[in-house]
TORNU-610436 format. One line per field, with one value per atom (N, C-alpha, C): x, y, z; atom name. Coordinates in steps of 0.02 Angstrom, whole numbers, always signed. Example, Ala and Ser with C-alpha at 12.3 -4.5 7.8 and 13.67 -1.06 7.14 Angstrom:
BEGIN
X +660_+615_+660_+642_+684_+645
Y -284_-225_-165_-112_-53_+2
Z +390_+390_+390_+354_+357_+394
atome N_CA_C_N_CA_C
//
This chain:
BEGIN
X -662_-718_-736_-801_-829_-847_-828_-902_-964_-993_-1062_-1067_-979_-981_-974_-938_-919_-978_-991_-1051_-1034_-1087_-1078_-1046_-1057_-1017_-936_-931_-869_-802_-749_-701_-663_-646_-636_-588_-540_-473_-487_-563_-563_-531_-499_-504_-519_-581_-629_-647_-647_-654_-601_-532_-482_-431_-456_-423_-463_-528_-558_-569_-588_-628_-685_-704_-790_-819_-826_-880_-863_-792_-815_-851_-879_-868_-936_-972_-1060_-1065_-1029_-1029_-998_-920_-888_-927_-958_-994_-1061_-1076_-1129_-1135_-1062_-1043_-1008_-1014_-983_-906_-871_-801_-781_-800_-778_-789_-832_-838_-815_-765_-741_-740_-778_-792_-826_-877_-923_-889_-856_-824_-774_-733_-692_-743_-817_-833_-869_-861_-901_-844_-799_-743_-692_-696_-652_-684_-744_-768_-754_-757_-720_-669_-630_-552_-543_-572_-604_-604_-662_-680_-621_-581_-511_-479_-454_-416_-415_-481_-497_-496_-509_-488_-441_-404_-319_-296_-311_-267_-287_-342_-394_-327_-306_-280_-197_-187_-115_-62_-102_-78_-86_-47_-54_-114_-153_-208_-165_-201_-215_-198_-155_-140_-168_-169_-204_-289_-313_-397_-411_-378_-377_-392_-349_-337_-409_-445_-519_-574_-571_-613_-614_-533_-567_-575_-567_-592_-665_-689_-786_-818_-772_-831_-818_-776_-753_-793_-822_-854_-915_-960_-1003_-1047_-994_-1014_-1033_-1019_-1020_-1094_-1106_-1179_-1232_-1215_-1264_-1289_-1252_-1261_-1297_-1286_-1321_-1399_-1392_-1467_-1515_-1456_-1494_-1534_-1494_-1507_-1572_-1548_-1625_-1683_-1690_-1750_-1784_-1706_-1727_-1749_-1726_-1725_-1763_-1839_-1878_-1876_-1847_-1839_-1774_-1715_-1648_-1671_-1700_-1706_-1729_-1755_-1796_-1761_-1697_-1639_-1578_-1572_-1521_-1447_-1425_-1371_-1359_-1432_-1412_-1436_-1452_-1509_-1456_-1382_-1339_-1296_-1352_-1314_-1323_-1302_-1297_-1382_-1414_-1479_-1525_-1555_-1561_-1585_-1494_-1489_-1489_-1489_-1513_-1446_-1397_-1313_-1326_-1350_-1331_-1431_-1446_-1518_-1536_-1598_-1604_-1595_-1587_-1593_-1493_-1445_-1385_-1346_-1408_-1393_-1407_-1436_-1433_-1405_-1381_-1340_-1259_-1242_-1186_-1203_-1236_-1270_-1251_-1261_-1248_-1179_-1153_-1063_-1044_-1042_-1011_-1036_-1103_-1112_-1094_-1086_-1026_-964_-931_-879_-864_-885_-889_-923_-962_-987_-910_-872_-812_-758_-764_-699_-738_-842_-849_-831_-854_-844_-761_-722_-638_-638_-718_-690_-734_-737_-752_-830_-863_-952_-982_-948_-985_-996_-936_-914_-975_-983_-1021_-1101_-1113_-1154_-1192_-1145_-1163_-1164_-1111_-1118_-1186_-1225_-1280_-1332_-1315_-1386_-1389_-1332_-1321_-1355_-1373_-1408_-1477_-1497_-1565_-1575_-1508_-1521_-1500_-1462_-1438_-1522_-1549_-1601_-1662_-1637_-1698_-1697_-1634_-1610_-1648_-1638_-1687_-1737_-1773_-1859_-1847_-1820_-1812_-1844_-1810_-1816_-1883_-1923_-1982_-2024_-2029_-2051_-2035_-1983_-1948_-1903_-1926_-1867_-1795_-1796_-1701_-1665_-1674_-1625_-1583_-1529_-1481_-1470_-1511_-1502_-1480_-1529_-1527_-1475_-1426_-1364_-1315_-1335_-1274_-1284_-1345_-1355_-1315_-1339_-1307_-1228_-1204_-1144_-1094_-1113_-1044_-1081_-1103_-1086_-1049_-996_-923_-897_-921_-868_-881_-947_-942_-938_-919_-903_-825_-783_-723_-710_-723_-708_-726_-798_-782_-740_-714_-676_-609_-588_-528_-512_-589_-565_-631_-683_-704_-777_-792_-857_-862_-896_-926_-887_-893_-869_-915_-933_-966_-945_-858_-833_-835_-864_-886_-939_-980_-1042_-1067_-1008_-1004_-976_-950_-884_-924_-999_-1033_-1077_-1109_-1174_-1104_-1063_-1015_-1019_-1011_-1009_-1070_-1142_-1200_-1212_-1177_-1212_-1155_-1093_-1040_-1084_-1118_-1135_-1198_-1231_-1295_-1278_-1229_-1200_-1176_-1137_-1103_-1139_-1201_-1239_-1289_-1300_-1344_-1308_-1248_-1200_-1208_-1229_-1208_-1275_-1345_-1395_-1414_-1389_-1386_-1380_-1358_-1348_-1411_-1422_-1512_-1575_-1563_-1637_-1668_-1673_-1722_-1781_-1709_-1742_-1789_-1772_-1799_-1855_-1858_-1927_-2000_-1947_-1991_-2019_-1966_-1983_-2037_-2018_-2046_-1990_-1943_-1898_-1880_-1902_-1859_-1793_-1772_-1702_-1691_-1638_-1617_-1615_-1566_-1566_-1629_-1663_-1745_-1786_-1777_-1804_-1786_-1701_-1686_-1670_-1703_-1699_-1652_-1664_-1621_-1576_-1574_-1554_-1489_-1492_-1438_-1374_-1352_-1272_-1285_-1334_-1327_-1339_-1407_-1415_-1351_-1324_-1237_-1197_-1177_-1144_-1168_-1232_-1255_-1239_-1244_-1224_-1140_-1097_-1040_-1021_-1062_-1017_-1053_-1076_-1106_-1075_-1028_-996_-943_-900_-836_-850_-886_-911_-912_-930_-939_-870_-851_-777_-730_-722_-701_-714_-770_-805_-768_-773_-771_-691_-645_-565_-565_-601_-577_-618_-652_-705_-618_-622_-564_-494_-479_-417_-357_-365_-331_-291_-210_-179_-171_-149_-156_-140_-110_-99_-176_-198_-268_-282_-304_-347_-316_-253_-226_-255_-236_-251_-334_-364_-441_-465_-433_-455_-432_-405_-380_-441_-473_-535_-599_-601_-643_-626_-568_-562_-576_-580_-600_-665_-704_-779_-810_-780_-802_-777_-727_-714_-750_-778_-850_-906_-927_-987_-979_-914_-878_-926_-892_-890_-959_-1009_-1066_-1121_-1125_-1186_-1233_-1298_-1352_-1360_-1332_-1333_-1285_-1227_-1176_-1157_-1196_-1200_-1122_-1070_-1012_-974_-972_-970_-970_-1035_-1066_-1034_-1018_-983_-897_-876_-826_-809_-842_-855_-862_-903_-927_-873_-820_-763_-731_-706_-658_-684_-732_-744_-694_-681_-618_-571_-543_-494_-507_-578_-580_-587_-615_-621_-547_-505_-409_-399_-415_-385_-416_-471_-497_-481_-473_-436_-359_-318_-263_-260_-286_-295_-317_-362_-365_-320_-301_-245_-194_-148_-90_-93_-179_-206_-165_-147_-101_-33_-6_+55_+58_+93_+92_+172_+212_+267_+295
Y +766_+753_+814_+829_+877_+871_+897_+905_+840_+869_+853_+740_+756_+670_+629_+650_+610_+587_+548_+521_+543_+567_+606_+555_+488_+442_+404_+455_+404_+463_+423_+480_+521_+578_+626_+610_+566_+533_+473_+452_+396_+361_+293_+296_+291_+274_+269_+334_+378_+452_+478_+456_+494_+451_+399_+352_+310_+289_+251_+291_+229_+276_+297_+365_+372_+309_+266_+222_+155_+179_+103_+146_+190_+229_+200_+210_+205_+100_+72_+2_-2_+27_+15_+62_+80_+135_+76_+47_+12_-48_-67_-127_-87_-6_+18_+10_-19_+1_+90_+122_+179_+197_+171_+157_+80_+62_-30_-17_+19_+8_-59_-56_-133_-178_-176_-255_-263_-230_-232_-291_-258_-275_-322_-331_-410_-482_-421_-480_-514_-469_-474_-518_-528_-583_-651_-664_-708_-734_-680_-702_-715_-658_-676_-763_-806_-875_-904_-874_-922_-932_-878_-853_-920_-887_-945_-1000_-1037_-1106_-1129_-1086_-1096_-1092_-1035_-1030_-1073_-1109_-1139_-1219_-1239_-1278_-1265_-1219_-1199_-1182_-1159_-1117_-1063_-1030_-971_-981_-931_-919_-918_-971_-1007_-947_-912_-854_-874_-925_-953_-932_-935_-940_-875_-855_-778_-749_-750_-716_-729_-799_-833_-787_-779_-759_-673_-647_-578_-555_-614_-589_-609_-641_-659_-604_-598_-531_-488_-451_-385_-415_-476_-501_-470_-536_-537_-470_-444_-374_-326_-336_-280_-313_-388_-407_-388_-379_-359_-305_-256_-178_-181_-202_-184_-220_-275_-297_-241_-234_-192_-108_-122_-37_-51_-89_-111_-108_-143_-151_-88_-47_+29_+81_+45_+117_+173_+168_+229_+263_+216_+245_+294_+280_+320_+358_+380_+429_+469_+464_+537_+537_+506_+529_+560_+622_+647_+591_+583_+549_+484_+457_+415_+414_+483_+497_+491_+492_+515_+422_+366_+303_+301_+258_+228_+213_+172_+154_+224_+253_+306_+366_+379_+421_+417_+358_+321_+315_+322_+299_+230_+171_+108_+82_+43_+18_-28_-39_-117_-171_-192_-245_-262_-206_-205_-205_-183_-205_-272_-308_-388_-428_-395_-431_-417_-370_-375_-412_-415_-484_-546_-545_-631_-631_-563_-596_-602_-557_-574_-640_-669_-725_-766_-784_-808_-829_-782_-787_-803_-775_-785_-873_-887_-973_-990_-988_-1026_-1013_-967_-943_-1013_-1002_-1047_-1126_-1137_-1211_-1226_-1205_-1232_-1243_-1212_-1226_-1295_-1306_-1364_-1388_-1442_-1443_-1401_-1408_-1368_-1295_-1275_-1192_-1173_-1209_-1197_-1211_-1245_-1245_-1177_-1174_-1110_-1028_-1025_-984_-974_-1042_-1054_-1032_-1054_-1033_-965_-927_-833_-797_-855_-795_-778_-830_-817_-736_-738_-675_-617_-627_-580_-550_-592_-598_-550_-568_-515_-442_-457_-383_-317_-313_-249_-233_-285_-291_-264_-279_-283_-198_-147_-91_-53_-100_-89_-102_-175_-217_-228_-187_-190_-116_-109_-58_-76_-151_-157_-183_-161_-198_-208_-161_-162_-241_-267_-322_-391_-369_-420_-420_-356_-370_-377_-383_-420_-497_-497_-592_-602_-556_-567_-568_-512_-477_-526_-554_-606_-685_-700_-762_-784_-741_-763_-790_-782_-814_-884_-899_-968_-1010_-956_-989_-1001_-955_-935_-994_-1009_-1076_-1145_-1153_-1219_-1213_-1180_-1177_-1199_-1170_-1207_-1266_-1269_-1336_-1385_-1371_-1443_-1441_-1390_-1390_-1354_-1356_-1300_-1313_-1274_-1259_-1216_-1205_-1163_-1095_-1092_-1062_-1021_-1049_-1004_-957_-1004_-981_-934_-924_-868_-803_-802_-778_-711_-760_-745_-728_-728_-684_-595_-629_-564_-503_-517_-482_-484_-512_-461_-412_-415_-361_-289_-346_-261_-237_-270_-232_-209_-228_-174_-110_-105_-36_-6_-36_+30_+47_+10_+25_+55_+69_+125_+175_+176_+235_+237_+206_+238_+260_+244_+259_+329_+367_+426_+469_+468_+487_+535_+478_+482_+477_+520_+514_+565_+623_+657_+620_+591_+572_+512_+484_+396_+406_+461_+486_+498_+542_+589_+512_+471_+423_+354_+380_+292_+254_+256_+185_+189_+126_+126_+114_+130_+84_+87_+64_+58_+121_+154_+239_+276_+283_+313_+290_+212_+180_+202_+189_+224_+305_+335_+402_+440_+476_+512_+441_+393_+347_+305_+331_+306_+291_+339_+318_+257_+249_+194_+142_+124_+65_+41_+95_+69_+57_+70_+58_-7_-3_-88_-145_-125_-163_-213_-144_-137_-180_-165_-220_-294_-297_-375_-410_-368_-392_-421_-332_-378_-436_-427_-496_-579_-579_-623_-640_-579_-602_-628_-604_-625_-722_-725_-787_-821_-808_-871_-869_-821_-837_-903_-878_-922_-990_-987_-1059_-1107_-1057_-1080_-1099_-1089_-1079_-1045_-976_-950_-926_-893_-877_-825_-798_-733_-685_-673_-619_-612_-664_-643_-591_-609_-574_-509_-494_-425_-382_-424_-379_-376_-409_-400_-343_-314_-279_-197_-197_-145_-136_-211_-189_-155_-193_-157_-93_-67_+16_+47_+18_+56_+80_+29_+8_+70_+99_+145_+187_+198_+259_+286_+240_+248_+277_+258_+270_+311_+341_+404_+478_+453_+505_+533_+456_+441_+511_+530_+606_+599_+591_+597_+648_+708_+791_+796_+738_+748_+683_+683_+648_+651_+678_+685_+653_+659_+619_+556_+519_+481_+435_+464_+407_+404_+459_+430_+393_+376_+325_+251_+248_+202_+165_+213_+189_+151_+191_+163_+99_+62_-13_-54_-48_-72_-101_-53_-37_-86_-72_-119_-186_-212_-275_-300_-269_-288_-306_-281_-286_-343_-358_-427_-481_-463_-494_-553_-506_-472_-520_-493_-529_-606_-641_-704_-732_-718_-737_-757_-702_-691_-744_-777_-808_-867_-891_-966_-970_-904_-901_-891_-935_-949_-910_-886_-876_-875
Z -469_-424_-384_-375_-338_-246_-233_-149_-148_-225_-217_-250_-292_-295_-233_-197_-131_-105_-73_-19_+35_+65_+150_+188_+189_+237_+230_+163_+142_+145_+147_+190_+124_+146_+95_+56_+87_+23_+18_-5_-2_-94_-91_-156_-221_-181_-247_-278_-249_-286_-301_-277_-289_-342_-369_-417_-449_-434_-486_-545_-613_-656_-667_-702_-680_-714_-735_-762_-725_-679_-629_-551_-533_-470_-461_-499_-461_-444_-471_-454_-399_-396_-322_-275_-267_-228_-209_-264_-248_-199_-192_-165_-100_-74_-48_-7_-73_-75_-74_-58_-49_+18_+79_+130_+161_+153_+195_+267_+299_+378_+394_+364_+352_+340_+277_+244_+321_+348_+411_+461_+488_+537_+508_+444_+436_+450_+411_+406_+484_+555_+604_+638_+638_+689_+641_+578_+562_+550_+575_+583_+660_+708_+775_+782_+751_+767_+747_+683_+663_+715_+730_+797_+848_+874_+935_+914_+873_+858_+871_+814_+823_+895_+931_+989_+1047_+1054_+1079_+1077_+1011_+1004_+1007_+1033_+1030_+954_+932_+869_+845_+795_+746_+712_+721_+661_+561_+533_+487_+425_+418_+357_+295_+265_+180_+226_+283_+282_+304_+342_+353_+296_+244_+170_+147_+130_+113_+144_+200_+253_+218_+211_+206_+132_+73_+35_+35_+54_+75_+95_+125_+172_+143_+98_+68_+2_-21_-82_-61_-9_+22_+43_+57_+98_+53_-12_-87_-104_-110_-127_-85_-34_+32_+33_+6_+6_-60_-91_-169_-140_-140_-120_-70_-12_+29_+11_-56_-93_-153_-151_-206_-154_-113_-57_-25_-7_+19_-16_-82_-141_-133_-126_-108_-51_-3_+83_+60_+26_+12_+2_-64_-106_-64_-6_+57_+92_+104_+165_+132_+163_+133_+128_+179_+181_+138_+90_+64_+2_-26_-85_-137_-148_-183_-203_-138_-176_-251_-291_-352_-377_-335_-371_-341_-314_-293_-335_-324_-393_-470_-497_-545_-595_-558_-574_-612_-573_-569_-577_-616_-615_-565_-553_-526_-551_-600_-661_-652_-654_-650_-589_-528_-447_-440_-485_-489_-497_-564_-609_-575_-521_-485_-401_-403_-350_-366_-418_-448_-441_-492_-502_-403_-372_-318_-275_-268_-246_-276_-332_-371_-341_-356_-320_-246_-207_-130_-123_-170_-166_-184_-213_-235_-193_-144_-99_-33_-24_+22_+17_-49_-56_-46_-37_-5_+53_+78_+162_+179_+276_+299_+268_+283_+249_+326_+374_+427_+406_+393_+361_+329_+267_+215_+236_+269_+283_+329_+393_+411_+365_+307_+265_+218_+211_+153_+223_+263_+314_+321_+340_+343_+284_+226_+179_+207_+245_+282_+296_+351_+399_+352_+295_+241_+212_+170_+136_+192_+264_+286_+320_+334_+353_+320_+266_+236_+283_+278_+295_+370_+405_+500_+535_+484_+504_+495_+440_+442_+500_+555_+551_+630_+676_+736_+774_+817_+814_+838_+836_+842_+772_+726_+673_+672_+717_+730_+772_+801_+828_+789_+729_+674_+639_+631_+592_+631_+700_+734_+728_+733_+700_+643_+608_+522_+525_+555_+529_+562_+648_+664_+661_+601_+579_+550_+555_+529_+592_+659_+689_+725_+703_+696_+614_+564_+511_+513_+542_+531_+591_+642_+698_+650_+625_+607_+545_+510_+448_+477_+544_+556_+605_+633_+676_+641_+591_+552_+612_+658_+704_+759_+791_+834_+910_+941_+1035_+1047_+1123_+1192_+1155_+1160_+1158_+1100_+1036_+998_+983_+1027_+1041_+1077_+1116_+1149_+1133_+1086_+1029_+1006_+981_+920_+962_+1023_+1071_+1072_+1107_+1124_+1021_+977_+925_+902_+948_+928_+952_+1030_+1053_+1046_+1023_+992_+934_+871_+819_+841_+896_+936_+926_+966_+1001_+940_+902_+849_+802_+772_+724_+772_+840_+870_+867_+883_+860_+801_+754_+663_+651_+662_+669_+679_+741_+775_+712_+631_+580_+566_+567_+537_+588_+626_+675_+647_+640_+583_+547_+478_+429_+427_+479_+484_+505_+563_+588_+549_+484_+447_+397_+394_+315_+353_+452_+455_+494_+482_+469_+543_+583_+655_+648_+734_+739_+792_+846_+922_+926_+890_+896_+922_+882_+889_+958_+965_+1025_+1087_+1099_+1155_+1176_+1117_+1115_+1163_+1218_+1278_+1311_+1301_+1354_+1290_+1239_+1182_+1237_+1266_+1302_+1348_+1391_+1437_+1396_+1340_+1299_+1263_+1229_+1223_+1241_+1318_+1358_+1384_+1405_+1426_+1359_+1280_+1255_+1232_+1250_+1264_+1303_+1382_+1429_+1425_+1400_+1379_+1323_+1267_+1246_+1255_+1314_+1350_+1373_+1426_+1466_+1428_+1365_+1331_+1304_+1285_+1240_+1308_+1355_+1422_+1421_+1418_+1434_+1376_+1314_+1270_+1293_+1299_+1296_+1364_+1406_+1484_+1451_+1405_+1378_+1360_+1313_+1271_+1299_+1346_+1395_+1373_+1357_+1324_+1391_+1365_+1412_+1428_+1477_+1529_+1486_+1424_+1392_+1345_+1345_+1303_+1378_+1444_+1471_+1478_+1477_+1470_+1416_+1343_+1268_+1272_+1313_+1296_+1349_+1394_+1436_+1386_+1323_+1277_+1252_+1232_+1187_+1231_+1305_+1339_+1347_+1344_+1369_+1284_+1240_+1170_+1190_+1205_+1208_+1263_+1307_+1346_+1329_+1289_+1272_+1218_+1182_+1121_+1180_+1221_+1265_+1298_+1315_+1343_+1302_+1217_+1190_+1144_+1143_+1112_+1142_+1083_+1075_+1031_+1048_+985_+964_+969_+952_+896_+881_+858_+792_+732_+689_+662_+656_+632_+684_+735_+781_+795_+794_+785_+726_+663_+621_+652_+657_+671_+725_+780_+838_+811_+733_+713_+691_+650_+615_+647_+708_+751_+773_+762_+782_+752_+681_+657_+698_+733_+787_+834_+877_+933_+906_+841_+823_+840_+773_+772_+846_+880_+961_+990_+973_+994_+952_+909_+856_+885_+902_+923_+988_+1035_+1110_+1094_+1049_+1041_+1020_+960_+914_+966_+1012_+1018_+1124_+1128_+1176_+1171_+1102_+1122_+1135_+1146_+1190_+1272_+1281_+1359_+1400_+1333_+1358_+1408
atome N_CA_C_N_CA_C_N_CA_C_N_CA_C_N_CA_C_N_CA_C_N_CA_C_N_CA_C_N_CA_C_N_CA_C_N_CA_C_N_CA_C_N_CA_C_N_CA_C_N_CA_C_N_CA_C_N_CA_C_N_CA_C_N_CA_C_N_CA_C_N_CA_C_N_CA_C_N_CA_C_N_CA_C_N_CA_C_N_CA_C_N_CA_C_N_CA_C_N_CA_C_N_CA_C_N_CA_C_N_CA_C_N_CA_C_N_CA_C_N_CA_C_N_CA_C_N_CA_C_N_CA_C_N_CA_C_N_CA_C_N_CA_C_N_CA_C_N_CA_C_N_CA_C_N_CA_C_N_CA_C_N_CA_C_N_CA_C_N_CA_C_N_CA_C_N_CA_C_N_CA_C_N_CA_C_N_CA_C_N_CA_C_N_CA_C_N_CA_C_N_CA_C_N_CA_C_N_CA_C_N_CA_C_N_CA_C_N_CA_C_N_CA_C_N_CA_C_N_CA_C_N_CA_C_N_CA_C_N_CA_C_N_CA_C_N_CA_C_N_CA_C_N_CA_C_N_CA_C_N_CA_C_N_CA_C_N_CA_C_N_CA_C_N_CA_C_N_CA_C_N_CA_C_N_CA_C_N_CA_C_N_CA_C_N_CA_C_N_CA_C_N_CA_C_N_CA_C_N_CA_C_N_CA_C_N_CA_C_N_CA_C_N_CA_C_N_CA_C_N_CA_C_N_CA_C_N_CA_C_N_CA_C_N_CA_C_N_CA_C_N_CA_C_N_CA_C_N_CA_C_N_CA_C_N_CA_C_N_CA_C_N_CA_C_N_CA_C_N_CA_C_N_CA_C_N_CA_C_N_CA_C_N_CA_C_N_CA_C_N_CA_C_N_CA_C_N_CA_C_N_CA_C_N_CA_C_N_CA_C_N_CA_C_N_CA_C_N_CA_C_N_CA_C_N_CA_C_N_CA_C_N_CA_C_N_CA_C_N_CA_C_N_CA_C_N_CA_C_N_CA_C_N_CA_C_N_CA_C_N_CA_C_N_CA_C_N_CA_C_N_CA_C_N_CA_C_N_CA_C_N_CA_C_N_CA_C_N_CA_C_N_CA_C_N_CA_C_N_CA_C_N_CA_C_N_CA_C_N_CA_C_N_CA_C_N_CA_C_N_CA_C_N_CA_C_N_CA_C_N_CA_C_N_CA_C_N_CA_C_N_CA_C_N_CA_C_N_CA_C_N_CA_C_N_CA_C_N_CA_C_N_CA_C_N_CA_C_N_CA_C_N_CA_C_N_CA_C_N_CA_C_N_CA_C_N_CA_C_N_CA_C_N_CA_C_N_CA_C_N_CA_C_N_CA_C_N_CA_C_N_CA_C_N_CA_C_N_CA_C_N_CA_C_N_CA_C_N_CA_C_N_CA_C_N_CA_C_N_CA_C_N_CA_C_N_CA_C_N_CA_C_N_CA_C_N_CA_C_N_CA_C_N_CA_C_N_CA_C_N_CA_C_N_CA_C_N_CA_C_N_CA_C_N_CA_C_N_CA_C_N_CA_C_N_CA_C_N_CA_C_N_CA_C_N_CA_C_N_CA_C_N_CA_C_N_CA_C_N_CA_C_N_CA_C_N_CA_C_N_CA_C_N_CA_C_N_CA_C_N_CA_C_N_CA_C_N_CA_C_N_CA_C_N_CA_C_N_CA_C_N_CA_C_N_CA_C_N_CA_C_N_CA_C_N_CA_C_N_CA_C_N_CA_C_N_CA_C_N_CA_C_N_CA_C_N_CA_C_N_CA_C_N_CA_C_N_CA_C_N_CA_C_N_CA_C_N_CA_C_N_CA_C_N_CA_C_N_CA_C_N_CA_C_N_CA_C_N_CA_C_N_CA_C_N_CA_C_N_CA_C_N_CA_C_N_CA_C_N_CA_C_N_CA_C_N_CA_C_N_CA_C_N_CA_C_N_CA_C_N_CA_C_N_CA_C_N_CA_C_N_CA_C_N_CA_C_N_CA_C_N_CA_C_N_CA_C_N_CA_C_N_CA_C_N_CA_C_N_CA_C_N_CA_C_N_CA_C_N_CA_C_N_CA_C_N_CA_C_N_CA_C_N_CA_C_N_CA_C_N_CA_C_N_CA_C_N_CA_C_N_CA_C_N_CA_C_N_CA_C_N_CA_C_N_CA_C_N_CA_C_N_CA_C_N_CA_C_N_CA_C_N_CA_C_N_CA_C_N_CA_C_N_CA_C_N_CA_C_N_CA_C_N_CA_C_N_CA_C_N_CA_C_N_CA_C_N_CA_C_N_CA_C_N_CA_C_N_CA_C_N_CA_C_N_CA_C_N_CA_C_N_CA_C_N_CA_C_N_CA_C_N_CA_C
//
């Protein structure tokens, strides 16, 4: 593998370049398995809603749905990107940073970005149908916000808003999957992980302010131009605030409010370090959401001990 195979966003030992074979690379690339930052932050707010269920009711989060949950979103999350690459195709091909995807560069067709659409909704329908009819139901409604995402960035300058709609409807899928329906407390769960995926996809945005300019394409980035650190930071503490809220909804115990005050100090330390001058930067701020998810993760989960 060369320099010029790697994708600018994907990490230099990643292993899809450093162990797949070439005639599987432009498909896992397509489903961007060579980048799982995404499949991560699709997948933590639905282990997030497990969490709180469970601990809500004085238990361990549910290990057989955990496992369900993150192969969905590591499914899910591979169909999303391919769709989303078909839709953008002509917008890619004029941004550097993304001229080198699969359909794009003419690796992978449209006709065969379909036809791996199908297999993974496929599958991910058969991981949903095991769960509750509430579950599934909220999963069949998320293709809504799936299905429009593309379009948003044309059409708004917050898209980023819209894939926080999209992205934590896992955590009211991942709550009724383990308690069979809805709480306050989830609902609050799931306001708190829109306005986290506000903030980090305005941080991932900052990538591409150039190019988006030159092609068109809004985003929060572009909107709040000079004022990027406070709009993230205001989105930031509206998340703590929320995740705060749903644990005390939930009556979680004093060690949740300890481990959640970890995730708030992640969260400013992103807004600490957040530079629109500094696109290299900028992703790796993005990465580290991972991190703060696990920790909220972490602080719910570990909420139904009262020790």
């Amino acid at each position: 593998m060369t320099q010029a195979d790697r994708l600018p966003d994907a990490a230099p030992d990643n292993w899809v370049d450093a162990y797949a074979p070439l005639t599987w690379r432009p498909w896992l690339k397509l489903g961007r398995l060579d980048r799982p930052a995404g499949a991560w932050l699709l997948m933590l707010p639905g282990w997030q809603g497990a969490a709180l269920a469970s601990a809500a009711a004085g238990r361990a989060p549910d290990i057989l749905l955990l496992i369900k949950i993150a192969l969905g979103a590591f499914i899910m999350r591979a169909a999303g990107c391919a769709y989303n690459d078909i839709v953008d195709r002509d917008i890619d091909a004029k941004v550097a940073r993304t001229a080198g995807r699969p359909i794009p560069s003419g690796q992978v067709t449209v006709k065969g970005a379909w036809t791996f659409i199908a297999v993974c909704a496929l599958a991910g329908l058969c991981i949903l149908l095991t769960l509750s009819l509430t579950a599934i139901a909220l999963g069949v409604a998320s293709l809504g916000l799936v299905a429009a995402y593309p379009f948003m960035k044309r059409i708004t300058w917050w898209p980023q808003a819209w894939l926080g709609l999209t992205f934590n409807a896992g955590a009211l899928l991942g709550f009724a999957a383990q308690s069979g329906g809805l709480a306050t407390s989830a609902v609050c769960l799931y306001a708190g992980g829109v306005f986290w995926t506000l903030g980090y996809d305005t941080i991932y945005a900052l990538q591409d302010l150039e190019d988006d300019a030159l092609v068109g394409v809004k985003s929060s980035a572009r909107r709040l131009g000079g004022a990027v650190r406070i709009g993230v930071g205001v989105f930031y503490a509206l998340a703590f605030v929320l995740a705060m809220a749903s644990g005390a909804m939930a009556g979680l115990s004093n060690l949740f409010l300890i481990l959640v005050v970890a995730y708030g100090a992640h969260l400013a330390r992103q807004v600490r370090d957040v530079r629109a001058d500094d696109p290299k930067g900028a992703l790796r701020l993005f990465r580290s959401n991972r991190d703060a998810g696990l920790i909220l993760f972490a602080a719910i989960a570990l909420g139904a001990w009262n020790g």
